[in-house]
N, C-alpha and C positions, 0 to 999 in steps of 0.2 A: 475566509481562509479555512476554517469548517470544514463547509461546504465542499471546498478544492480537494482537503483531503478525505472528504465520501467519497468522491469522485474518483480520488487516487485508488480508495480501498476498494469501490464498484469496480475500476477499472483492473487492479491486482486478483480478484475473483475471477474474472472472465481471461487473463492470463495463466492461473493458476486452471481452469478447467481447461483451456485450452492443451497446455500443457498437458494434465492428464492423461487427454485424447489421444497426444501425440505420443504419449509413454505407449496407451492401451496400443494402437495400433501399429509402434515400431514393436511392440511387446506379440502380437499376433502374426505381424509377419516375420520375423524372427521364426517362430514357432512353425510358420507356413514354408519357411527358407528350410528351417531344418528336417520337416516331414520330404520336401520335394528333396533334400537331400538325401535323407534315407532310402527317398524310392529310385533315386536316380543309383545310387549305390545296389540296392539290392535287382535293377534291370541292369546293369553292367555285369551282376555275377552272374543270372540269369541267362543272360549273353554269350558270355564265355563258356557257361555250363554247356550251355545248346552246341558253341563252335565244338568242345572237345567232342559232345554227345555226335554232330554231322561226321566229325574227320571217324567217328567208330561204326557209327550206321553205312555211310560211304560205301564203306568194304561191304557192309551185308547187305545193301538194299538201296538200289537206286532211287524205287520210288519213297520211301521212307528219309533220305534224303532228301529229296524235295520238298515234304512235309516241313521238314525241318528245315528244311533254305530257307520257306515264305517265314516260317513261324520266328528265324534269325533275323529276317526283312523286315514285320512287322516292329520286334521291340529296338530295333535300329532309328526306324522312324518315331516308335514311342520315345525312345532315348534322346533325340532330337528333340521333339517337345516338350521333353520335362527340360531337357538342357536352357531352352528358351526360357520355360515359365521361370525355372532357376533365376535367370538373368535379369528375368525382369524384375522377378519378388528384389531382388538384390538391388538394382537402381530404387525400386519404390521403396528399402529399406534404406539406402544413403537419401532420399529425399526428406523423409520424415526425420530421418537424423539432424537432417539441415533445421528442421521445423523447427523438431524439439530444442535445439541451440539457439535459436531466433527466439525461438518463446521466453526458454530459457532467461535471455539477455536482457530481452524485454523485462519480462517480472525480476530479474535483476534490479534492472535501472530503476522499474517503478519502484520497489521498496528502498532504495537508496531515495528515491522523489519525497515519498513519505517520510522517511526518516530525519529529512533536512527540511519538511514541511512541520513536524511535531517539536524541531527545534525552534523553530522561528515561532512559533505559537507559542513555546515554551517562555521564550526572549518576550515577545510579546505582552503575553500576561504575565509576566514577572513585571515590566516595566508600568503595566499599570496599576498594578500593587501598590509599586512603589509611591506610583504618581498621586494614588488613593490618599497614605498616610502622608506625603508631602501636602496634599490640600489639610488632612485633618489636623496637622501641625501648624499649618497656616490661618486655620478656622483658630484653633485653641488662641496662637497668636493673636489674632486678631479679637479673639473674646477680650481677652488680658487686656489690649489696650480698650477697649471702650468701655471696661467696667474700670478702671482706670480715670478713664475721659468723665465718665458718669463719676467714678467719686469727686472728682475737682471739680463738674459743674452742680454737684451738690453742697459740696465746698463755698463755691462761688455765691449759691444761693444761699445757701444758711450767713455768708457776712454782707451780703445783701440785706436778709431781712431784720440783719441787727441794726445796720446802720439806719432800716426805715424806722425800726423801733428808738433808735436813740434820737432821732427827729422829732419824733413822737413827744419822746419825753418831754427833749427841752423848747418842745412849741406848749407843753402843758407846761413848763415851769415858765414860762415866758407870759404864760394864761394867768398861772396865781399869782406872778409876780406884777401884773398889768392890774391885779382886782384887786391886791393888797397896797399899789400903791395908790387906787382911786380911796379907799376904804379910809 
């Protein structure tokens, strides 16, 4: 059971860096979302600058217009691909969102795992505690009665050996009384 919960905590580590990762890198594309935001903003003003700048050149100069038409061409098409990278940073920022909530849930559950695993351990070694002092209660017990048993089988033997000793005697008064009435 230990064992399951290193496992659980080896396991909750590679959760918890996992996680991390997915902070660090919704935390960078974020950062990436809002740079590509900024540039997309500041070529839309850019953009606009240039329209007002063509409808005033228009008037003075054809060719200088034209300048200005490609150079309106170009950040159109640049504004199209940040618009994209935009779009995309933003899906790969709701995916890693997903992650980090998966991860999240995960290292949830596992330390809820743990937490009902360091109960049970808990329960566990409480109950052989108990079981411990229930045997040493049972030992003590059990002393008591055979020092008990030992005093009455010493008992037993001390009126044992009186009664060989009173045998004794009156085989020895049976003795003198046998020589005293040959005498």
């Amino acid at each position: 059971k230990k064992q399951r919960a290193r496992e659980d905590a080896s396991g909750e580590s590679e959760l918890l860096e996992k996680l991390k990762d997915a902070r660090e890198r919704n935390r960078q594309l974020e950062n990436r979302l809002q740079q590509l935001d900024k540039e997309l903003e500041k070529s839309k003003a850019e953009a606009e600058g240039l329209r007002t700048r063509l409808e005033q050149t228009h008037a003075n100069s054809v060719k200088e217009a034209a300048s200005v038409q490609q150079r309106l061409k170009e950040l159109q098409e640049q504004n199209e691909k940040l618009s994209k990278k935009l779009e995309s940073a933003k899906r790969k920022a709701r995916t890693d969102q997903q992650v980090y909530r998966v991860t999240k849930n995960k290292l949830d559950l596992a330390m809820e795992k743990i937490k009902l695993l360091e109960k049970k351990l808990e329960q566990v070694t409480s109950s052989e505690v108990q079981q411990g002092a229930d045997a040493g209660q049972q030992g003590v017990d059990t002393g008591q009665r055979d020092k008990y048993a030992s005093q009455q089988d010493g008992d037993a033997g001390r009126a044992e050996n009186d009664a060989g000793q009173e045998g004794t005697d009156t085989g020895q008064r049976d003795t003198d009384t046998g020589q005293q009435g040959t005498a």
